[in-house]
N, C-alpha and C positions, 0 to 999 in steps of 0.2 A: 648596469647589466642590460646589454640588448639580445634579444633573441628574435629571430628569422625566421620565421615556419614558412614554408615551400611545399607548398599543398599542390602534389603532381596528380591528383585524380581527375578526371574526365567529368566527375560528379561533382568536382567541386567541397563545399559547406556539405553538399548529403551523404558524401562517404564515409563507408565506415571507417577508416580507418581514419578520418580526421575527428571520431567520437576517442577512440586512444588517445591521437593527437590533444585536443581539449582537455583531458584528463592531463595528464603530464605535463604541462604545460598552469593548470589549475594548482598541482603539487607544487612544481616548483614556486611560483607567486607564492602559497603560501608558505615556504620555507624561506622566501627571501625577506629579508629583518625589516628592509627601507621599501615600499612598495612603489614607494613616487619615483626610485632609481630604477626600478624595472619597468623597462620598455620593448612591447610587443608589436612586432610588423609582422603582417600575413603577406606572401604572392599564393593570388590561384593561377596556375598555369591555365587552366581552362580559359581563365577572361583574358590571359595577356598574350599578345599581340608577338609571337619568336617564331621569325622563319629558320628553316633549316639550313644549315652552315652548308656553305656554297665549296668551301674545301680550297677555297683562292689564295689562302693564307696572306693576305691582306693587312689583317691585324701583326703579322710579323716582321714583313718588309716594308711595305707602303706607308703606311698609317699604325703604327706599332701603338698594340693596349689597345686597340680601337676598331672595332667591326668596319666593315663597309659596308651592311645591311641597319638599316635605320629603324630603328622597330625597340620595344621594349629593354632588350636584351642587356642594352648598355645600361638603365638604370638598375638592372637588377643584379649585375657583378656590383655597380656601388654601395649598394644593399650586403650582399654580399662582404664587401672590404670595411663596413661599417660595424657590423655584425660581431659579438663573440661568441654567440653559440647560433648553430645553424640548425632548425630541423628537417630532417626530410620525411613528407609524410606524404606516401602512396601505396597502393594498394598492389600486387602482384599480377603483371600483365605478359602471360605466355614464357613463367619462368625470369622475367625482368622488368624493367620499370616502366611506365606508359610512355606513346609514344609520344608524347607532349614533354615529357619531363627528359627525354632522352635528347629532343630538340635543344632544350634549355641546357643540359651538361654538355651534349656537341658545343653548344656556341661559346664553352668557357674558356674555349679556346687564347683570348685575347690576356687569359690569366696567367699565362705561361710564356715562356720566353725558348726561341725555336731552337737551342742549344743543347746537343745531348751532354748528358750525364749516366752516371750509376749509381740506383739507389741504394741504400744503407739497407733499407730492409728485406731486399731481396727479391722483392716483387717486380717480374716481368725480367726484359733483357736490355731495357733501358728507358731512359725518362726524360723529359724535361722540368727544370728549373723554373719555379715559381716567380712571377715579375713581381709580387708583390710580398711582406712578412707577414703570413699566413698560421705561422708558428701555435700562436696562442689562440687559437680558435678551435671550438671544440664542436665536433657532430653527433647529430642522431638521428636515427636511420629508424624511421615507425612505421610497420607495412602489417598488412593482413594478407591472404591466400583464403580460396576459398578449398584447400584443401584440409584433411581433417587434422595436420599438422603442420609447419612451417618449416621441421628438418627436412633439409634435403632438396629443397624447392626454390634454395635462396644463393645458389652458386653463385650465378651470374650477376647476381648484386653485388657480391661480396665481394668476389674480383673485379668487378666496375671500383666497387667504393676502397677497395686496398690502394689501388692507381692513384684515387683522385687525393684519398686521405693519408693514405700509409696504414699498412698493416696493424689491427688494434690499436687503431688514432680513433676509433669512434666507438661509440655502444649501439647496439640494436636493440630494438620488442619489436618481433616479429610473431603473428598471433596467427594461429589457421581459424579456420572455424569463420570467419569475416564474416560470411555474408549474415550469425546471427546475432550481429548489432545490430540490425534494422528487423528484424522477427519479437513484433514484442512480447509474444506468450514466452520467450525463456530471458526474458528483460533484467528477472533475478537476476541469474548467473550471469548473463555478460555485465551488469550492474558491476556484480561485485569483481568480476574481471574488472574495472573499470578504476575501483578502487585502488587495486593493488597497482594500476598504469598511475593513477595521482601519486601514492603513498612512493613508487620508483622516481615521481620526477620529482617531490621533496628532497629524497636522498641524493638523487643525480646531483641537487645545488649542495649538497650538505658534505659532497665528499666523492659519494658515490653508488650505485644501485646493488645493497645487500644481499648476501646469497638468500636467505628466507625470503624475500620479496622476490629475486631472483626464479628460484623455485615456483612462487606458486604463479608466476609469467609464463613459464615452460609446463603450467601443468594444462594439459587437454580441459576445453571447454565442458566435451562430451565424449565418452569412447567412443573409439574408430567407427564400431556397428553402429552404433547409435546416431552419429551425426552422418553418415553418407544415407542413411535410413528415411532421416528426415529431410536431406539435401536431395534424396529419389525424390520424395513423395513433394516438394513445394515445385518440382516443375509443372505439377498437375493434371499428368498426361495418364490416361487408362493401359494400364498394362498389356492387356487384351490388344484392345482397337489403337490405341494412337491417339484416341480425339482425347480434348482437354472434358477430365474429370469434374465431379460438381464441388463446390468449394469446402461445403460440408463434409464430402469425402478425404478430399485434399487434409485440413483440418483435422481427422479421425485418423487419418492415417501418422501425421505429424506428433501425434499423441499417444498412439502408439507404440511409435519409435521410441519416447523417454521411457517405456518401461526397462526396469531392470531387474533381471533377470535374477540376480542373485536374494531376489527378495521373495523368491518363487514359496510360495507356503506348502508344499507337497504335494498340493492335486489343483489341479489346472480351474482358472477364473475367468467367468466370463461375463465382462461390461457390455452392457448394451446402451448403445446411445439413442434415443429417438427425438430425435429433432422436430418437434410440433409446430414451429412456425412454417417448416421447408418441408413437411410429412416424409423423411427421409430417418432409417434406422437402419444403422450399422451394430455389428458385434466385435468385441475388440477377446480377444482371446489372449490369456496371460498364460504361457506354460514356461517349464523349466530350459526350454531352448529356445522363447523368445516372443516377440508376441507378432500377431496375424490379425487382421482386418477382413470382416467377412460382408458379405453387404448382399447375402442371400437368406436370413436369418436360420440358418442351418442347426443353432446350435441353442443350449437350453441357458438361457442368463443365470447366472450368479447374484448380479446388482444391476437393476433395470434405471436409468437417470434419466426423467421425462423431460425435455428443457429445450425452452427455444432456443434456437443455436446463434441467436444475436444476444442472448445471455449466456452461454457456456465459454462462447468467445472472449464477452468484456471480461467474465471471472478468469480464463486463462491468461488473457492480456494487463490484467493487475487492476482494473478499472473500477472492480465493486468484491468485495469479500466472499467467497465462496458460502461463509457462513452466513455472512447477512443477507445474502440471495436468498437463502433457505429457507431466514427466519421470516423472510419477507413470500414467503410462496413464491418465489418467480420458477421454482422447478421443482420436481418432486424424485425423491428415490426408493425406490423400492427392491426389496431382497435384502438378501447381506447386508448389513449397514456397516459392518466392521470390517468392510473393504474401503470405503470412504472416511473412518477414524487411521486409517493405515494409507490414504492416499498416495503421497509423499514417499512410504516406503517402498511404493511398485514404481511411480511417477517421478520421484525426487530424480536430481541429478548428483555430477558426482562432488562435487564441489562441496564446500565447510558449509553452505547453505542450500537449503531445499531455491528450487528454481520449475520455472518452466510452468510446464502443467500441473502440477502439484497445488497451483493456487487454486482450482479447479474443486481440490478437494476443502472438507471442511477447516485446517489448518490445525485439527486438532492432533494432525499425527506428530511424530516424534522429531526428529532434528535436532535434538537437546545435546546438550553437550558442549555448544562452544558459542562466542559471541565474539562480537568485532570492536577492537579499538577503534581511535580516534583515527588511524591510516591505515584502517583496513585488514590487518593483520588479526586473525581469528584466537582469543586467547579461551582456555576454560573456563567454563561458566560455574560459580558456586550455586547449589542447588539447595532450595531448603527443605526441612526434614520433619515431618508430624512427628516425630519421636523425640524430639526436644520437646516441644509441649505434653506430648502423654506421660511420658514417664516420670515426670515428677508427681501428676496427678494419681495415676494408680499404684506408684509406691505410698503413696500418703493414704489412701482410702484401704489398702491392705494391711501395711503393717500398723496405724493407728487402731484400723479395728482388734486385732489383736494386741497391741499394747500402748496406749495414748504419750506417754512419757520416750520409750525408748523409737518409738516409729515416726515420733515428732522429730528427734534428732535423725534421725536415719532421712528423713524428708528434708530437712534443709540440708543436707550431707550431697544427695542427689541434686539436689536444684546446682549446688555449688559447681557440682564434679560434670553436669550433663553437657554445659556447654564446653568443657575441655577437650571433653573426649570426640563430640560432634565440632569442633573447631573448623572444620573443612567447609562446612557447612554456610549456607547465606542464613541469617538468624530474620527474623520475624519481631513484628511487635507482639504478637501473644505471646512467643517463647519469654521474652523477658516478661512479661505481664505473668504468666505463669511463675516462672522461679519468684518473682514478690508476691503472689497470692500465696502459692502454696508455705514459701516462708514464713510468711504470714500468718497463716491458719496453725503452723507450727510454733509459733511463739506463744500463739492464744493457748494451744492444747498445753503448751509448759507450765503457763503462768498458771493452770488448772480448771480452764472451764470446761464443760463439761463436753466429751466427743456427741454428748446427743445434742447439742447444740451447733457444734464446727462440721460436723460431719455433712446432714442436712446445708448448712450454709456455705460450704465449700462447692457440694453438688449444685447449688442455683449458681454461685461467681460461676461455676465452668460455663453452666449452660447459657449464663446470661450473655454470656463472654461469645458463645457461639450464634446468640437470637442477636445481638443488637448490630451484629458485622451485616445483618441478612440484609439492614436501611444503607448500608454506605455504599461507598463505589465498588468496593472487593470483596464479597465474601468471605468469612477464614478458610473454608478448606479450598477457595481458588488458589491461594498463597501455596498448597502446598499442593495440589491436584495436576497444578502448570508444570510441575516438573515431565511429565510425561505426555504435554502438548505442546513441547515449545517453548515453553519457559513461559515468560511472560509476554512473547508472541501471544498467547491462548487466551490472552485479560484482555484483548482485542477482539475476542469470539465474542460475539452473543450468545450460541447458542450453549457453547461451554460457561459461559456468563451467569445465564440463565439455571442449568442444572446444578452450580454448584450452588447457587441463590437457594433454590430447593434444597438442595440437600443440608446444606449448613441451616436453616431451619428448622429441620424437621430433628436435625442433631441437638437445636439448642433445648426446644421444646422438649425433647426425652428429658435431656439432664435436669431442665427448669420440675418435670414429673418427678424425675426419680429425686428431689430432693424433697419431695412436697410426703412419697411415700417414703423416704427416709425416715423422715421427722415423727411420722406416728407409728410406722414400724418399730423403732428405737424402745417406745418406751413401750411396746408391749411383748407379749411371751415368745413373738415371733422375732426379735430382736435378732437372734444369732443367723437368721434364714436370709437378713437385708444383706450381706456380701455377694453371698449367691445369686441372690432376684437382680444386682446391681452390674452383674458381672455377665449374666445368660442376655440378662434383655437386650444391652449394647450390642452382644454377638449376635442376633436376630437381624438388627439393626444394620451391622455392618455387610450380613449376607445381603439383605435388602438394597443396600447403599451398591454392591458391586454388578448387580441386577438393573436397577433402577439408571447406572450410569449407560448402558447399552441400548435399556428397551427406549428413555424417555428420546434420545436424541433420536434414535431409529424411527418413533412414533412422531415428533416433527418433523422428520427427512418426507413420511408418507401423507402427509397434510391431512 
């Protein structure tokens, strides 16, 4: 297998549209079986040496198959005739292709033989006949525009390339939005653009480019508003005056434009950025029609974000964690803090994954719901569930209290049944740790020993179960808390890291207590009182726990 990339940009290696290129090209290599058979040639038109076709037709009469202009041109039709798959990969220049690469398709002149004909497929009012068997060679046509879509933009290519190839003899990805493969605050999203160009060029060698991959090709980088928003504001010029704005502004305003709007909470927010390195503070206004950039401090903040702006940048640019900036002091937030747990939901893009500015925020917002295979394709993510582990525990601590023999049965009944019904679910090592204690504890209480003994020692396994996770890498209730930060993006936080470290502590300790006052509860007069004491104190606990999760991150945001 040989392939031919034809890199018609002006930039050369820096164009975006040759990071597509690269992708696609990375796919297919890896869908191809034998890798030592596959062989890759690059031309950059930039470096190669084609003058424009002088129109003498030379190569027809004179010297047939053969320029009279001596210059690269010739080797690169043998390139060309050598080739079974060709790419073309340029970028959109004034509705058609650069003027370099328009040089190089003039001169293919020498390919064709000066004899009319009529084509079969109906293109055009007539054609010449190929000098050479051209047949089995297969094209692709990789371009970006810097407009906010690629329909509609791409006529004149497509009629260039029906001529040269024939009507639906090639495939296209053509991608608007270009110019933000080179913007690395929204490096996510075109990333994962990125993917689905590799996981197309697998398929392209495997048959061919599926409607699902298809789809998510054609889907917008960023809505229409959103990307011409951000396409105003990176030429950097003051609306006002004309002159070139300060970078910091540029920047805020860019960041703005990701808000979405649909995420609007009901009454209007307001970010303030103050940039302490540059002494520069903007106000970024979030309303339900859109967001505005103020930079007279007109307005009363919501969420105040102190931060040098050669760190808000690396955080936007993917460089350092938004959270571990935090835990590190390098910036401080003030106000609303659970505008920044929610970053992502004003900031995110539109895409199966959060992008852009959103890295910005602590990463503890939402995006759950779906994760990515091996080529890119976003499939549902199972999620796990604290209710596999509780419910076998406090059916076991209620119905044994009321009757040791038939509540034993009822508890392994449950352990059995829990995980059928929760099946959907991603399971846990304490879930299974659970269904064998509590089964456990229920075989004790059959064979007859005494519930003032299981009961007590059941309440220390929970709680031991929750102190000893506080030493390892994960907490237990991270395992289940990620669900509503990301999944297991959020075991990537610190500072999510951190509060569930506490929190699962302070959980195991109660339970490690309440087995300690079980035990002597048990055998005195207040015996019947220990379900109730066991069942209030938790709920104290849990009001604390949904408290504790707002104020303590809020109380590290403000240093």
């Amino acid at each position: 297998m040989k392939v031919l990339v034809i890199n018609g940009s002006p930039k050369g290696k820096n164009s975006n549209t040759y990071k597509l290129t690269k992708a696609f090209v990375a796919g297919m290599k890896q869908a191809y079986k034998s890798e030592a058979s596959f062989e890759m040639e690059e031309i950059y038109v930039n470096q190669a040496k084609i003058s424009p076709c002088l129109g003498c037709f030379s190569c027809w009469n004179k010297t047939p198959g053969k320029c009279c202009i001596s210059d690269d041109m010739q080797q690169i039709i043998e390139r060309q005739l050598q080739s079974d798959i060709i790419i073309w990969s340029f970028p959109l220049y004034y509705f058609s292709v650069p003027g370099g690469l328009k040089n190089l398709i003039d001169r293919q002149l020498p390919m064709v033989l000066p004899f009319m004909e009529e084509r079969e497929d109906g293109v055009g009012s007539g054609s010449h006949p190929s000098r050479y068997d051209m047949s089995g060679k297969r094209h692709i046509l990789i371009s970006t525009c810097g407009f906010y879509t690629a329909k509609g933009n791409y006529d004149s290519v497509l009629s260039m390339f029906d001529h040269m190839c024939g009507k639906e003899k090639y495939t296209t990805i053509f991608c608007g939005q270009g110019e933000l493969f080179r913007v690395p605050e929204v490096s996510k999203r075109t990333n994962e653009y990125l993917e689905y160009v590799k996981c197309a060029g697998e398929e392209y060698i495997n048959g061919g480019i599926l409607e699902p991959t298809r789809a998510k090709l054609d889907t917008l980088l960023y809505p229409k508003e959103t990307f011409e928003a951000m396409a105003d504001a990176s030429w950097g010029i003051e609306e006002k005056t004309g002159e070139r704005a300060d970078d910091s502004l540029i920047f805020t305003k860019q960041m703005a434009a990701l808000y979405r709007k649909e995420a609007y909470p009901g009454k209007d927010l307001v970010v303030e950025m103050c940039y302490t390195d540059v002494g520069k503070t903007y106000q970024i206004l979030l309303g339900k029609d859109g967001s505005k950039v103020f930079t007279d401090n007109s307005k009363t903040s919501t969420t105040r974000i102190e931060t040098p702006f050669t760190v808000w940048k690396s955080i936007a640019m993917g460089e350092i964690s938004g959270a571990e900036a935090l835990m590190k002091s390098m910036y401080k937030v003030k106000g609303d803090f659970n505008l920044m747990l929610h970053w992502d939901d004003y900031f995110g893009s539109t895409g199966s994954e959060t992008s852009g500015a959103e890295t910005s925020g602590k990463e503890q917002a939402s995006g759950k719901g779906t994760g990515t295979n091996a080529k890119g394709i976003h499939m549902p993510v199972k999620e796990t569930n604290m209710n596999i582990m509780l419910i076998p525990w406090i059916i076991f601590w209620v119905t044994v209290a009321i009757q040791a023999y038939v509540g034993s049965l009822i508890s392994i009944g449950v352990s059995i049944l829990i995980p059928l019904i929760f099946y959907k679910n991603k399971k846990t090592f304490y879930d299974t740790l659970t269904g064998v204690l509590v089964t456990g504890f229920s075989i004790v209480n059959i064979l007859g020993v005494s519930t003032g003994i299981t009961m007590p020692l059941s309440y220390l396994a929970f709680g031991a179960m929750w102190t000893v996770t506080c030493f390892g890498k994960i907490p237990l209730t991270a395992h289940y808390s990620m669900n509503q930060y990301g999944n297991e993006k959020a075991l990537e936080n610190p500072m999510f890291m951190k509060t569930n470290r506490i929190l699962t502590f302070m959980w195991g300790i109660l339970y490690v207590l309440t087995s300690i006052w079980t035990y002597f509860l048990m055998g005195t007069g207040f015996a019947s009182f220990t379900g109730a004491i066991n069942s209030v104190v938790p709920a104290f606990m849990g009001i604390f726990t949904v408290w504790f999760q707002k104020w303590y991150p809020a109380k590290l945001a403000r240093g």
